[in-house]
C-alpha positions in Angstrom: 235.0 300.6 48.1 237.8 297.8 48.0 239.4 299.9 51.4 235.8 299.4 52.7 235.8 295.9 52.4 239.0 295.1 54.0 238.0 296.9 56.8 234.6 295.2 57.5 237.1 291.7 57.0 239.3 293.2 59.7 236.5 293.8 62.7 235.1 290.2 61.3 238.8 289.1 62.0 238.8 290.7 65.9 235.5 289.5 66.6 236.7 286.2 66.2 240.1 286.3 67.9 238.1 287.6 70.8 235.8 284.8 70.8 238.7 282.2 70.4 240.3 284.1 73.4 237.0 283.5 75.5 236.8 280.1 74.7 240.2 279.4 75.4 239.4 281.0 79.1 236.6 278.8 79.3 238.0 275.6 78.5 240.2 274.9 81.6 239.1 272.1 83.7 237.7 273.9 86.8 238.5 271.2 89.6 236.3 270.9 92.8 238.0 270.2 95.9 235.4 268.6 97.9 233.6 266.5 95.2 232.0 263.8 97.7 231.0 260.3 96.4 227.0 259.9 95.6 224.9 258.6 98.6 221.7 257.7 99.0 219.4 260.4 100.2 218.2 258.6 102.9 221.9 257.4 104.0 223.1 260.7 103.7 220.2 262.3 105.6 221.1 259.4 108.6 224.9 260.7 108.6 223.7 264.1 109.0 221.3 263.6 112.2 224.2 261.6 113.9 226.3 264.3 113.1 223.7 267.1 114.7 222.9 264.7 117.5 226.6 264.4 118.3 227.3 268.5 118.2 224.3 268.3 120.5 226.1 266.2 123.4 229.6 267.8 122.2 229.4 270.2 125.0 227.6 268.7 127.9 227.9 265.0 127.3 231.5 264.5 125.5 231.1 260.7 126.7 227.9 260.5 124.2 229.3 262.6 121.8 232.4 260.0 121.5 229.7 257.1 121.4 227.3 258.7 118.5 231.2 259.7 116.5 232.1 255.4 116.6 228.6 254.5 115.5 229.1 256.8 112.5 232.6 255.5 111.7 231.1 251.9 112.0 228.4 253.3 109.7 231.0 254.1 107.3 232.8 251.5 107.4 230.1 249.4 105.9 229.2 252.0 103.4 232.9 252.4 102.1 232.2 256.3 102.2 236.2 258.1 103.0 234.8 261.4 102.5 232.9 261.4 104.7 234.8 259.0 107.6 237.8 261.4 107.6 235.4 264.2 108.9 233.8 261.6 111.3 238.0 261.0 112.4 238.5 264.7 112.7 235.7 265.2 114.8 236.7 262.1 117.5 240.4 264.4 117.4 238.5 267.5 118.1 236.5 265.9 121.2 239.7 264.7 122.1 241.7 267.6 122.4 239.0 269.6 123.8 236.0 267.7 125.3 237.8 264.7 126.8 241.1 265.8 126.9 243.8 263.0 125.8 246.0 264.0 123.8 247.1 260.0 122.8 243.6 259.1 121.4 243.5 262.9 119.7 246.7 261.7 117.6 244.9 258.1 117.6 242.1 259.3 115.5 243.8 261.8 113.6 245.9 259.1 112.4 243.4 257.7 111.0 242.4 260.6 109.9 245.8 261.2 108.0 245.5 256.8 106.7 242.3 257.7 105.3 243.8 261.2 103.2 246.3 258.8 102.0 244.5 256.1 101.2 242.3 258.4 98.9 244.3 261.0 98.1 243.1 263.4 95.3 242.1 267.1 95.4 238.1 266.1 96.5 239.9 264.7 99.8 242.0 267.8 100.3 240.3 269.0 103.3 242.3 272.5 104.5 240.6 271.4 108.3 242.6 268.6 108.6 245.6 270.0 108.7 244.3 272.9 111.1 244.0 269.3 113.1 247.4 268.3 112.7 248.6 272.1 113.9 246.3 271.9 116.4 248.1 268.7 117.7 251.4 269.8 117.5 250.4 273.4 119.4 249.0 271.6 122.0 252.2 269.1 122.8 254.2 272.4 122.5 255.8 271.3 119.0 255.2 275.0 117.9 257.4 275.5 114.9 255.7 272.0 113.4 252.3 273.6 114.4 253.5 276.5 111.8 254.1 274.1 109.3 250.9 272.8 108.9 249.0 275.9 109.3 250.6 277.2 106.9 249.6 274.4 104.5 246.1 274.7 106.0 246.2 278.2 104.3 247.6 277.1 101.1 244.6 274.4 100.5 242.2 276.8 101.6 242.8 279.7 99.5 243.2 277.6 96.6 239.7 276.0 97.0 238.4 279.8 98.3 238.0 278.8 102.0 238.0 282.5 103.5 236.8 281.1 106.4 239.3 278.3 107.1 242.4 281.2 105.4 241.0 283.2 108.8 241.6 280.3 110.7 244.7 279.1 110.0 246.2 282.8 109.8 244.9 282.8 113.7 246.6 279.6 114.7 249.9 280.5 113.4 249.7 284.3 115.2 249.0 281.9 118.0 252.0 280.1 117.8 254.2 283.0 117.4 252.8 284.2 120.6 253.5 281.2 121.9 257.6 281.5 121.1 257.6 285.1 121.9 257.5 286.4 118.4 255.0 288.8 119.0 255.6 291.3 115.9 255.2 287.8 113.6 252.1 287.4 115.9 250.6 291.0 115.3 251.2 290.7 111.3 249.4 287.4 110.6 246.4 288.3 113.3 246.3 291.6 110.6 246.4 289.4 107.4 243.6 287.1 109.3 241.6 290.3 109.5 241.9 291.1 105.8 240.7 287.6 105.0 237.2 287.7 107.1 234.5 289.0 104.5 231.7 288.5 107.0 232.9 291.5 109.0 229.4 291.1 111.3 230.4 287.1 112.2 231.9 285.5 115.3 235.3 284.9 113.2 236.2 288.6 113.2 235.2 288.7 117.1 237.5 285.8 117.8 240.6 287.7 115.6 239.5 290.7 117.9 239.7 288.7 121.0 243.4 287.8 119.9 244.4 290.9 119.3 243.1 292.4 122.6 245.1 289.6 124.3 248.4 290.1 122.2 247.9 294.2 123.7 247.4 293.1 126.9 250.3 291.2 126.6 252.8 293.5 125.0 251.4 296.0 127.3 249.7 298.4 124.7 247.0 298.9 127.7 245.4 302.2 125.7 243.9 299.9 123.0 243.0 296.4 124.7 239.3 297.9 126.0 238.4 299.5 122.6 239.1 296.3 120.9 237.8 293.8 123.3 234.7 295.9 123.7 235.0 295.7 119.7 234.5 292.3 120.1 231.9 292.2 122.4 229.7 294.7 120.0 230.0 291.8 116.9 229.1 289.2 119.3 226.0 291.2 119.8 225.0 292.3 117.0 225.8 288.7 115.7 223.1 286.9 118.5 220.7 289.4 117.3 220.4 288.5 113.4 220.6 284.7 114.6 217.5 283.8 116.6 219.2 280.4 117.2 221.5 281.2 119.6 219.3 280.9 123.0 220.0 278.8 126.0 218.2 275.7 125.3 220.1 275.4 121.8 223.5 273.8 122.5 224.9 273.5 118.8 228.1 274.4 117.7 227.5 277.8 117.3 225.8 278.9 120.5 229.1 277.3 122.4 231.2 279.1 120.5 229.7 282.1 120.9 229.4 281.5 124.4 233.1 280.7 125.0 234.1 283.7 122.5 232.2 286.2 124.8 234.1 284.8 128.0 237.1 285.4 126.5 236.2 289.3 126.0 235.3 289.6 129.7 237.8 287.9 130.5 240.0 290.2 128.9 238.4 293.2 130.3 238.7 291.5 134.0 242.2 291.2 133.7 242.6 294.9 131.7 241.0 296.1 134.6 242.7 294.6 137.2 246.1 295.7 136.4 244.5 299.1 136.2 243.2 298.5 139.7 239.6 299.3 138.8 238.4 296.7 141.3 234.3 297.0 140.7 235.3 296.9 137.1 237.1 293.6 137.1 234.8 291.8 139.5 232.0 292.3 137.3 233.5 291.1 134.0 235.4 288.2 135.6 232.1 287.2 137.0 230.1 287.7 134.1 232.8 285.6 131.8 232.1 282.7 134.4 228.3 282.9 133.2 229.2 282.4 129.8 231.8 280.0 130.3 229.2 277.5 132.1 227.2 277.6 129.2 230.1 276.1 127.4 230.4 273.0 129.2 234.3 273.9 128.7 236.2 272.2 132.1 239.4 274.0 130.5 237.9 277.4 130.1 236.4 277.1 133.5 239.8 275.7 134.8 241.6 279.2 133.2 239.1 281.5 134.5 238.5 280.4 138.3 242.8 280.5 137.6 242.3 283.9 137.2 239.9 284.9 139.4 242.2 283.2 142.6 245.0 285.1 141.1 243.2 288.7 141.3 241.5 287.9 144.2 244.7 286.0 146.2 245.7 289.8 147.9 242.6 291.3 148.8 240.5 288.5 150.5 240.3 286.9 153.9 242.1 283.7 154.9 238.4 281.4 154.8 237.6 283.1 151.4 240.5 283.0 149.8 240.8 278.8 150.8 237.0 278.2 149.9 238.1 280.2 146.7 241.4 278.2 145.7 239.5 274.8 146.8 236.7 275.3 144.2 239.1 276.3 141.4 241.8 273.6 141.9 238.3 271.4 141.4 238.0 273.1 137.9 241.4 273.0 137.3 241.9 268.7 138.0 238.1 268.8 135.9 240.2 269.7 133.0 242.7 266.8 133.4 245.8 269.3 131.5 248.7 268.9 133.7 250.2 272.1 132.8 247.3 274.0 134.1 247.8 271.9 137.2 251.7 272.4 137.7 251.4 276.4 136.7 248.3 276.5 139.6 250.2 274.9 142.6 253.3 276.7 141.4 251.1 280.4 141.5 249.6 279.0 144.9 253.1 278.7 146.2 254.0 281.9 145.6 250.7 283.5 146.5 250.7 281.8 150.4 254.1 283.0 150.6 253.0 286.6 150.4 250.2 286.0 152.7 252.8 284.1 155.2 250.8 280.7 155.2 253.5 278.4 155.6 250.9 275.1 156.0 249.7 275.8 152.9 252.6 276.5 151.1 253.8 273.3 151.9 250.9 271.5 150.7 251.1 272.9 146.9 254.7 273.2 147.0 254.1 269.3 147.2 251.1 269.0 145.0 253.8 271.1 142.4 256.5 268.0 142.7 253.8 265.4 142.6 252.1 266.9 139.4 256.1 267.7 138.3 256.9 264.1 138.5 254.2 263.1 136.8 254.9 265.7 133.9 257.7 263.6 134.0 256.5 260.4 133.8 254.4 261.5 130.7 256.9 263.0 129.0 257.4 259.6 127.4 254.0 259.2 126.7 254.4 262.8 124.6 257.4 261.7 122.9 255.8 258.7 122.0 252.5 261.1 120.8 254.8 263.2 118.9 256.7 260.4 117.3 253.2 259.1 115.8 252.2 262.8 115.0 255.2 263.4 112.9 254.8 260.1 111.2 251.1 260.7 110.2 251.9 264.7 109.4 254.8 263.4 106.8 252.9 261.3 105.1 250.0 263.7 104.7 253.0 266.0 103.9 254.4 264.4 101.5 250.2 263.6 99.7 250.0 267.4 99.4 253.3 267.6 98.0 252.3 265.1 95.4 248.7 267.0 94.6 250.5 269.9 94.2 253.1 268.6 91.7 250.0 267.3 89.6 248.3 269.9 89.7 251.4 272.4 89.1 251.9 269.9 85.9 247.9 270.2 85.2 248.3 274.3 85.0 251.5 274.7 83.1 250.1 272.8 80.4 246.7 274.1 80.4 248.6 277.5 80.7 251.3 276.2 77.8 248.0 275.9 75.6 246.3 278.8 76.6 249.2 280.8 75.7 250.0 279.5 72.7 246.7 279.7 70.9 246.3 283.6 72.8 249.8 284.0 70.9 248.7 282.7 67.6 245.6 284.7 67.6 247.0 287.9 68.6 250.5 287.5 66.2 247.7 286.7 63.3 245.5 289.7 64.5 248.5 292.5 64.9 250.2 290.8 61.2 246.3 291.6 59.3 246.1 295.2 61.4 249.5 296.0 60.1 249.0 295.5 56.8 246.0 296.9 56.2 247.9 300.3 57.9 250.4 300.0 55.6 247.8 299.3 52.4 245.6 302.5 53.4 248.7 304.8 54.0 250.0 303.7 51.2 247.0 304.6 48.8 246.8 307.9 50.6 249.8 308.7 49.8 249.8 307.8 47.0 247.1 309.9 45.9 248.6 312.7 48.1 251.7 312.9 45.9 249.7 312.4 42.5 247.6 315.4 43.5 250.9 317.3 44.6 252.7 316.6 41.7 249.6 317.9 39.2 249.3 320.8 41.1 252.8 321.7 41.1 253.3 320.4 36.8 250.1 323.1 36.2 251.2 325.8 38.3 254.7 325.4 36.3 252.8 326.2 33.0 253.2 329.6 31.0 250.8 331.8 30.7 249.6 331.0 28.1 248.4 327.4 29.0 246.5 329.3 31.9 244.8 331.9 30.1 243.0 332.1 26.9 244.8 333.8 24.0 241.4 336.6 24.2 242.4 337.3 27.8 246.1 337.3 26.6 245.4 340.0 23.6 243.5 342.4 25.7 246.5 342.9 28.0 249.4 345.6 27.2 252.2 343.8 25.5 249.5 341.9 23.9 251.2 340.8 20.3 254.6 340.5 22.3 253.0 338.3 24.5 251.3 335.8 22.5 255.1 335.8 20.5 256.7 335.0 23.5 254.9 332.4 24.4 254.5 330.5 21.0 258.5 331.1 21.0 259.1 329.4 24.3 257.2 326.2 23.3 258.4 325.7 19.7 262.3 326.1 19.8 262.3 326.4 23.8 265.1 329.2 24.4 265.2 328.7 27.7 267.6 325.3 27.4 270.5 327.6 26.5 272.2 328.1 29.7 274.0 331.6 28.9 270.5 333.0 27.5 270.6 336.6 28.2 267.5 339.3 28.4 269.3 340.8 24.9 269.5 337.3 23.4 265.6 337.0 23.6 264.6 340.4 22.8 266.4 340.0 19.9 265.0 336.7 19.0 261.8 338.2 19.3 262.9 341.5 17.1 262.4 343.7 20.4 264.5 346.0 22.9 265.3 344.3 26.0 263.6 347.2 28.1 260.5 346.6 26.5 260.5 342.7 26.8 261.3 343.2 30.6 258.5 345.5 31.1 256.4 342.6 29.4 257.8 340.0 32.0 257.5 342.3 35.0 253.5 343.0 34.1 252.5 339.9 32.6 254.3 337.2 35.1 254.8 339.5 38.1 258.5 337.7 38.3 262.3 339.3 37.1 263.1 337.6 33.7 265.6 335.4 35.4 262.9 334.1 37.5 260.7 333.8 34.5 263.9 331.9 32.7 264.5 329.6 35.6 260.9 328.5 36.3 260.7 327.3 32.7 263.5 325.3 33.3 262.0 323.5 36.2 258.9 322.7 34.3 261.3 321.3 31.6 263.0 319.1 34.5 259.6 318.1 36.1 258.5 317.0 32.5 261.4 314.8 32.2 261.8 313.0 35.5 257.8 312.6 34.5 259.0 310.1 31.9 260.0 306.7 32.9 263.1 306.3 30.8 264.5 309.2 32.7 263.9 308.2 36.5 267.6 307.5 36.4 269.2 310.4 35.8 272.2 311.5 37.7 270.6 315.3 39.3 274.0 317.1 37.1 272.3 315.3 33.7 269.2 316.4 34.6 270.4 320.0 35.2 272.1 320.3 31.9 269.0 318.8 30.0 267.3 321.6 31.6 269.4 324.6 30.6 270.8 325.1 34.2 274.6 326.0 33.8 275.1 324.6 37.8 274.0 322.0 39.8 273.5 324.7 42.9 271.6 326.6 40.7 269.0 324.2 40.0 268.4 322.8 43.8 267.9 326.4 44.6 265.2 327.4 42.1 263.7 323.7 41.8 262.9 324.3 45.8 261.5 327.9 45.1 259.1 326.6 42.8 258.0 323.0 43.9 258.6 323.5 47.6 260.3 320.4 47.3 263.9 318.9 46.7 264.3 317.1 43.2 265.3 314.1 44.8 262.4 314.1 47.0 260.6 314.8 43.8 262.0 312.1 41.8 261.3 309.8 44.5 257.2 310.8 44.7 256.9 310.7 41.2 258.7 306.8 40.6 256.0 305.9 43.2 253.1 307.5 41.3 254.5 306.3 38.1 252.4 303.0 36.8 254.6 300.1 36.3 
């Protein structure tokens, strides 16, 4: 009952070392990276049309777009909302870089951008996009390894805050800049780990990280598996304007010009896949049908790269008008998208494409346009020195914010962590100290009750016959009056103590011939008489290490007190009859002894 007891305390006791566990789970401050300051519904709601209105002229009308993104900021101003002004910043980079392309009011704005972060810094502000923005920058100046940097930090914020999306992202933009410095194995492993971050495995993220690895085949020259996987890509992109009945031609949000740009790309992968297969039906066809979708981008530089590539494949195989009327309208593109790299790598292809068709005249024209847009790469250059310059000193700064968050919040953990494992420790040290002792208590008390049981058993079977049958049983046996003589002899005077007690000595003792008394042993006991003798003796030894005053008895005085004339003697016939060593015995009976 009491063993009952302790054992209903003992689930009570883990019950509640598991609920102190939970709680100790649950009571870590759970910290939200974008908690944005309260605004007024009807403020908020009035940011979030300019913002629509100004993804609606982001393709089409940059110039608009540019105007609706300073109202917003002005907005903002007034309204002392940073959240929400660092996104408006980010957005004025992003039109910018791609929309309006100059790169000096790109790092313009995402200065301020990068004020604003510091200004306000704190993990709510900690926007994992911003520093795709500051890659972004560096990747398009060429400051590749800087690019990496930030990307990388991108990836850090966003997997801290859960941002699969934006881990996707950033994974991209560094396999990008690999590519970029001819590292294409680095390239192929983080365009693998981008794959493994996309859940949405039906969205236009995994058809972009497709695209990119189709181009990294193409480029590597793994030509087996470029169609599979751009025609991969293709397949998500449909399935993906199916299930989104927004993405039709009067809709010109965000979305639809991604999508639209993304499936350009594919075809525009396929074009030049086919191409260097020289599959010339094939090529035509996807080249022209990646012009259809790049128009719907409003894209100047993804037009600019795609009527590049069109001259290129087509520069051998046309006639002289064609191939002018065709170089004409794609130079058009190509000064559209006001990049003078795109420029300088054109007239420099030209060059080398009228060479091969032995047009000197116009050789000599973009051999000249090629120094003209060369010097003026030149004259720039201090311009994008001066860029970088302000891009490095806005990217350390932010730098060194994150740094800062993450020290805090490094210093937040460890001692949330420090407290978590010390009460876990507590609980569990107090849980394992109650379990062991109550293992110890109930193996204690069954063993305890294991020996005591032993111990009877073995005392009773040690008894003479006498004390197991009843004298009537006794008399009607042969040997009967011998018996019952024998017996009253061996418990009053206790012959058996004598050590050189022969079969003679205790026939005569009992006024008998020693072939009859052995007879007697042999029938009644079923044992020799020195058995018979020796077995006594035992009983005799058990009796006394039974007594307390005795428990310290060397094993040779215990021997003699039992008639055993040897040490040897008695270890052997104390283990034939108890099964047992008598130190092993001594030692279960001083624990079953009452104190």
């Amino acid at each position: 009952m009491r063993v009952r007891k302790i054992y209903d305390h003992w689930k009570q006791l883990i019950f509640a070392g598991i609920i102190i566990l939970c709680l100790t789970k649950c009571s870590s401050p759970d910290e939200t990276y974008y908690e944005l300051k309260k605004i007024d519904p009807k403020i908020a709601h009035l940011i979030d049309s300019l913002e629509k209105k100004m993804w609606h002229y982001y393709a089409e009308n940059p110039d608009s777009a540019e105007i609706i993104l300073f109202q917003t900021i002005r907005l903002l101003d007034s309204l002392d909302i940073p959240q929400k002004k660092l996104y408006a910043y980010m957005h004025l980079n992003e039109l910018y870089q791609y929309r309006k392309p100059d790169y000096f009011k790109a790092v313009m704005s995402l200065g301020n951008a990068v004020r604003i972060f510091v200004q306000y810094p704190g993990p709510y502000m900690l926007n994992p996009y911003l520093f795709v923005d500051i890659g972004n920058n560096f990747f398009n100046l060429g400051y590749y390894s800087q690019s990496v940097t930030f990307y990388k930090i991108s990836y850090d914020v966003a997997r801290n805050n859960n941002e699969n999306y934006c881990q996707s992202l950033a994974l991209q933009n560094i396999a990008l800049s690999f590519k970029k410095r001819y590292l294409y194995d680095s390239a192929y492993y983080y365009l693998r780990l981008a794959d493994s971050r996309i859940i949405d495995r039906s969205g236009m993220m995994l058809a972009q990280n497709t695209n990119y690895l189709a181009d990294l085949m193409l480029v590597t020259g793994s030509l087996g598996t470029v169609e599979k996987t751009a025609l991969t890509s293709l397949d998500i992109l449909d399935n993906y304007k199916k299930s989104h009945t927004g993405m039709t031609a009067g809709n010109k949000d965000r979305n639809y010009i991604n999508w639209n740009e993304m499936a350009a790309r594919s075809h525009l992968l396929l074009s030049k896949l086919y191409f260097q297969k020289g599959q010339t039906g094939l090529w035509e066809q996807h080249l022209k049908t990646a012009l259809e979708y790049a128009g719907k981008t409003g894209s100047d530089k993804l037009k600019a790269d795609l009527h590049f590539v069109q001259t290129l494949q087509n520069g051998m195989q046309q006639d002289q008008a064609n191939l002018i009327n065709d170089i004409n309208e794609s130079y058009t593109y190509v000064l559209k998208a006001n990049d003078l790299v795109i420029q300088k790598a054109f007239a420099d292809s030209m060059v080398v494409l009228f060479g091969k068709r032995n047009l000197p005249d116009y050789q000599k024209r973009y051999t000249l346009i090629s120094n003209s847009v060369g010097d003026s790469m030149i004259m720039q250059k201090a311009s994008t020195e001066l860029t970088k310059n302000m891009m490095l000193m806005a990217s350390v700064a932010a730098e060194q914010v994150v740094q800062k968050l993450k020290l805090d919040q490094m210093g937040k953990t460890r001692t949330i962590s420090w407290q978590r494992w010390t009460i876990m420790a507590f609980v569990m040290l107090t849980l394992l100290t109650l379990t062991t002792l109550i293992v110890i208590f109930l193996l204690h008390k069954k063993l305890q009750y294991t020996y005591r049981v032993l111990v009877t058993q073995i005392q009773n079977s040690l008894k003479p016959g006498v004390e197991i049958h009843d004298k009537e049983s006794l008399e009607s046996r042969p040997y009967d009056q011998l018996s019952v003589q024998l017996e009253e002899l061996m418990v009053s005077k206790k012959p058996y103590l004598n050590k050189i007690l022969t079969l003679n000595d205790l026939a005569a003792l009992l006024h008998t011939n020693h072939t009859y008394l052995s007879a007697l042993i042999n029938q009644n006991y079923r044992i020799n008489f020195n058995d018979y003798i020796n077995q006594l003796r035992v009983r005799e030894s058990c009796i006394l290490i039974s007594m307390v005053e005795n428990q310290n008895l060397s094993i040779d005085h215990l021997a003699n007190l039992s008639g055993f004339n040897s040490k040897s003697t008695f270890y052997s016939a104390f283990k034939k009859f108890t099964g047992m060593s008598p130190v092993v015995f001594i030692k279960n009976s001083a624990k079953n002894t009452p104190k």
